[in-house]
C-alpha positions in Angstrom: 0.0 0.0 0.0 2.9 2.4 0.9 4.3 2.0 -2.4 1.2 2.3 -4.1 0.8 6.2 -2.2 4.8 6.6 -3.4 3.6 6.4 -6.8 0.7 8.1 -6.5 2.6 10.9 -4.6 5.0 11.2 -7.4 2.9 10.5 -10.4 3.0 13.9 -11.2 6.8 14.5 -11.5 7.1 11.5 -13.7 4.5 12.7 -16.6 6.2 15.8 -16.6 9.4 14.6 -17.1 10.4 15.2 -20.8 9.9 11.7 -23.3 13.0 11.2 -25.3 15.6 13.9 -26.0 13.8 17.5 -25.0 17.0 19.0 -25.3 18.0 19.6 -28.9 21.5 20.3 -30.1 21.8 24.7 -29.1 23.0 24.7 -32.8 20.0 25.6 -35.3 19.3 24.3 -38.4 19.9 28.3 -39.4 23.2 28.4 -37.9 24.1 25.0 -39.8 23.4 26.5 -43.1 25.4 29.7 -42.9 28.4 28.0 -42.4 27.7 25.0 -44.8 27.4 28.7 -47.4 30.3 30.1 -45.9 32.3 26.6 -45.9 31.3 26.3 -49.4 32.3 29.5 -50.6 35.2 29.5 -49.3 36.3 26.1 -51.1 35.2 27.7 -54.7 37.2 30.6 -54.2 40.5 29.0 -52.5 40.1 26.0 -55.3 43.2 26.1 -57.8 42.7 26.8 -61.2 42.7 23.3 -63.3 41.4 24.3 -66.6 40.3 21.1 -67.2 37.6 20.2 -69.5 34.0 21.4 -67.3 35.9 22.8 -65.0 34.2 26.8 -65.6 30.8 24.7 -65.6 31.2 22.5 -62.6 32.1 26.0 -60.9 29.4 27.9 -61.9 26.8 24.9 -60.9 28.4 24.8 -57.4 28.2 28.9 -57.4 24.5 28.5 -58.6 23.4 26.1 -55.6 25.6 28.3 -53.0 23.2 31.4 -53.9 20.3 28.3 -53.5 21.2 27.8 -50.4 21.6 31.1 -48.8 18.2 32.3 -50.3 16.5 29.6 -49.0 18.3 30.5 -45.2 17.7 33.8 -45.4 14.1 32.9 -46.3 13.8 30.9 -43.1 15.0 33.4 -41.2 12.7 36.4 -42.4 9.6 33.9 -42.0 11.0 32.9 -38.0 10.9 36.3 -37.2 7.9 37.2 -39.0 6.3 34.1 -37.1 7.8 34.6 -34.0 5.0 34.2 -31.3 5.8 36.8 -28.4 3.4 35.3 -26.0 1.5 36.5 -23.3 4.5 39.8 -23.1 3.0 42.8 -25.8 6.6 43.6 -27.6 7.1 47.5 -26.7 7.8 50.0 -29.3 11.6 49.4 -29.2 11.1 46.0 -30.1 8.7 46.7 -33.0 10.9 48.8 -34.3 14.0 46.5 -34.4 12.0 43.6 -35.6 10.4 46.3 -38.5 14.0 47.0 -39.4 15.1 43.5 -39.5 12.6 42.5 -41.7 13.6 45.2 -44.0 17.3 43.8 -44.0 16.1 40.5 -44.3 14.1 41.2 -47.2 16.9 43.3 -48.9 19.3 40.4 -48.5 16.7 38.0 -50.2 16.3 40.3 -53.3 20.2 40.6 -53.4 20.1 37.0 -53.7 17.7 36.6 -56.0 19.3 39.3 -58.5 22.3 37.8 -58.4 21.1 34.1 -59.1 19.5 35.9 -62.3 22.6 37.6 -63.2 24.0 33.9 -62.9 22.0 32.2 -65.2 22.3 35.1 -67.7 25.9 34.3 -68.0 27.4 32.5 -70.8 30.1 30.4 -70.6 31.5 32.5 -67.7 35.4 32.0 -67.2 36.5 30.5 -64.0 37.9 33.9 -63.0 35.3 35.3 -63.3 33.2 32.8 -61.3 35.7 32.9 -58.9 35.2 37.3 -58.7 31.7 36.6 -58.5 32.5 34.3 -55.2 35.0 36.8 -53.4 32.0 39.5 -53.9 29.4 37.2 -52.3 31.8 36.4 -49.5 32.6 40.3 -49.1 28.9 41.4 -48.9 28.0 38.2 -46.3 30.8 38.7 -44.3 30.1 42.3 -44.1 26.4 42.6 -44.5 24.1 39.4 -44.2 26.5 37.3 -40.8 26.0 40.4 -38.3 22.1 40.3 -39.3 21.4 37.0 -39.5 23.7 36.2 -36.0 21.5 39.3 -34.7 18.1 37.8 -35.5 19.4 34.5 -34.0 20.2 35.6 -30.8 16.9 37.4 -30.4 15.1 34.0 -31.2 17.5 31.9 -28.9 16.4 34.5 -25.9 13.2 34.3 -27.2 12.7 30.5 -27.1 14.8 29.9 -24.1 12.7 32.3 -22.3 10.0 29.9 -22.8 11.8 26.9 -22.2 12.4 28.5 -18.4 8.9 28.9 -18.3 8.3 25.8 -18.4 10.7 24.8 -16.2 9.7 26.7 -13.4 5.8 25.4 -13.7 7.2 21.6 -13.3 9.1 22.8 -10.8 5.8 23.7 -8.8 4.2 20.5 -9.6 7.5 18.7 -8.5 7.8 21.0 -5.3 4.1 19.2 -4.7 5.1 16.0 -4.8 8.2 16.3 -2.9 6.0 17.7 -0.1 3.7 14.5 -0.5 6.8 12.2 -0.2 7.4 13.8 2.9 3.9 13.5 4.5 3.8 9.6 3.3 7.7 9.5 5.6 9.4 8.3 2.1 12.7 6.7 3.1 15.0 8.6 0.5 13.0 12.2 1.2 16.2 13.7 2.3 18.2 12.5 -1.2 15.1 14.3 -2.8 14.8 17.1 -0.9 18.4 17.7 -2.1 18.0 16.9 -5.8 14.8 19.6 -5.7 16.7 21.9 -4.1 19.8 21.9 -6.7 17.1 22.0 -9.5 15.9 24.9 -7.8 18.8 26.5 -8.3 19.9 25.4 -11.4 16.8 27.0 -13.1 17.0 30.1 -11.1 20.9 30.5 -12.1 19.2 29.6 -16.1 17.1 32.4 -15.4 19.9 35.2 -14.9 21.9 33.9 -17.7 19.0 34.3 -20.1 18.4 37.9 -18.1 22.7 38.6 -19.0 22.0 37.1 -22.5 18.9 39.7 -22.9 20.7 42.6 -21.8 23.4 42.6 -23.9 21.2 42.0 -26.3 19.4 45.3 -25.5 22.8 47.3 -25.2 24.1 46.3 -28.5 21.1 45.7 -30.8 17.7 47.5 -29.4 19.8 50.5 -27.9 19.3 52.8 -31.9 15.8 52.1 -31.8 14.8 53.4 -27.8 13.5 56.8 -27.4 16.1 59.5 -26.3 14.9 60.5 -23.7 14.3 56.8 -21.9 16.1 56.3 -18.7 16.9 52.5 -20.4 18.8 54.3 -23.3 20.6 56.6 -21.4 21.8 53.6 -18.9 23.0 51.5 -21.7 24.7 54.0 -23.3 26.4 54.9 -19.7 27.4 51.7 -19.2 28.9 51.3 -23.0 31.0 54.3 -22.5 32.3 53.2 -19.1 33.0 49.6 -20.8 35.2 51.3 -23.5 37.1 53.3 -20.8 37.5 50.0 -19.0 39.0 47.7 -21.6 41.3 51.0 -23.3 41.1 49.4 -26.9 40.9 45.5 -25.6 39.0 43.3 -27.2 35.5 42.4 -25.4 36.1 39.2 -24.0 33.1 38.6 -22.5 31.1 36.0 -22.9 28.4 36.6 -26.6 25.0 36.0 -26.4 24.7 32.6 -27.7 27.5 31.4 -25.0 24.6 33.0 -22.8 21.7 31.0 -23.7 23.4 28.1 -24.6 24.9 28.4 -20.5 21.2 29.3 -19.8 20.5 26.1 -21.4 22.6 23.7 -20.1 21.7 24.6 -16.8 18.2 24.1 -17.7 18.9 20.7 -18.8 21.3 19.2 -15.7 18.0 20.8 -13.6 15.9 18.1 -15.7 18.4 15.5 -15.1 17.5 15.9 -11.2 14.5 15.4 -11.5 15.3 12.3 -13.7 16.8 11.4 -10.5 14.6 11.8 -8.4 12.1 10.1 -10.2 14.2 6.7 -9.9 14.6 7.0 -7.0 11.1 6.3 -6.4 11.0 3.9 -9.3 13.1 1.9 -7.1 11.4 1.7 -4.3 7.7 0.9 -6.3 
């Protein structure tokens, strides 16, 4: 009969518990594209010059499903953030200002794409030089351009998503806080091993919590800070804090941790707080 209560006690922890892998790889499918383009671009334009026989066509194909590729990413992207549920928080007028403007970009670098896949295919027996130009421009114009945009929008959808991800968290945390205390009332023999587990989760999502925050404030500082009001006490804080930042490092580089570092230590923390409950649900597996 005890065991019975035990499991009854606990039932809730253990359908909350995540089925299979609910931690995905921090890397997006995004992230894996733009370097598969920048990978590939890269080997067209350091490749050696054979002139062998289809070499200027094999070239241009391979150009041809580069600009492929990075349409279709930067597609993706524009429709993420277009999509992007905000939730139960009303973005303020910062916010709908950035994500207005980073449409915009998003949208410019999908018609640059597209006019230069046109230019492509306009081409007539192009030499491999000049595929090879055509390369070192893309690579100029990413490198410059399309990366700091793209990286941009990722990190505000990594903050995004993880912010839900800890909201989560912290309502299975109160159903598991419940159970613990019915463990305790049933005199469960391993309460105290519990008690400690749900303690350490506790303060592993907390911890994930002020990461995320860290990860969403520099986000504000460097990204949202052109698009607040003048006159807002948030702008004129950030911009306070850049200056004395500058003064601080005298020409250093910033060697703080970036963004993603941030979310992805948000997330790890996120997932070893799962793993306690894991844990802790054995641990009344074991005694069933």
């Amino acid at each position: 009969m005890k065991k019975i209560l035990f499991y009854a006690a606990f039932f809730s922890l253990l359908i909350t518990l995540p089925a299979g892998n609910a931690f995905a790889e921090s890397e997006t499918p995004a992230e894996k594209a733009i370097q598969s383009v920048k990978d590939t671009v890269g080997a067209l334009i350091d490749a050696k010059d054979k002139n062998a026989p289809g070499e200027s066509d094999a070239r241009l194909a391979t150009y041809e499903k580069i600009l492929d590729l990075a349409l279709a990413d930067a597609k993706e992207l524009k429709v993420k953030l277009l999509s992007f549920d905000e939730g139960k928080d009303k973005p303020t007028t910062t916010e709908v200002l950035w994500k207005k403007s980073r449409i915009e970009a998003l949208s410019a670098a999908i018609t640059y794409y597209e006019e230069e896949r046109e230019a492509v295919l306009l081409l007539e027996s192009p030499s491999m030089e000049e595929v090879k130009a055509r390369a070192e421009t893309l690579k100029d114009w990413r490198d410059k351009t399309y990366l700091p945009l793209a990286e941009e929008v990722q990190a505000f959808l990594l903050i995004e998503v993880q912010k839900k991800s800890l909201d989560t968290s912290k309502k299975r945390l109160e159903k598991v806080s419940a159970d613990v205390a019915k463990l305790k009332k049933a005199k469960f023999k391993e309460i105290k091993v519990v008690e400690e587990k749900y303690k350490h989760a506790e303060t592993l999502i907390a911890d994930a919590e002020k990461i995320n925050d860290a990860a969403e404030h520099k986000f504000r500082k460097y990204h949202l800070l052109p698009f607040m009001d003048k006159a807002s006490a948030e702008k004129k804080a950030l911009e306070k804090e850049l200056k004395d930042e500058a003064e601080a490092r005298k020409g250093a580089a910033d060697n703080t941790p970036s963004i993603k570092e941030l979310v992805d230590g948000s997330f790890a923390k996120v997932k070893e707080a799962y793993q306690a409950f894991i844990e802790m649900s054995d641990l009344v597996r074991k005694s069933l």
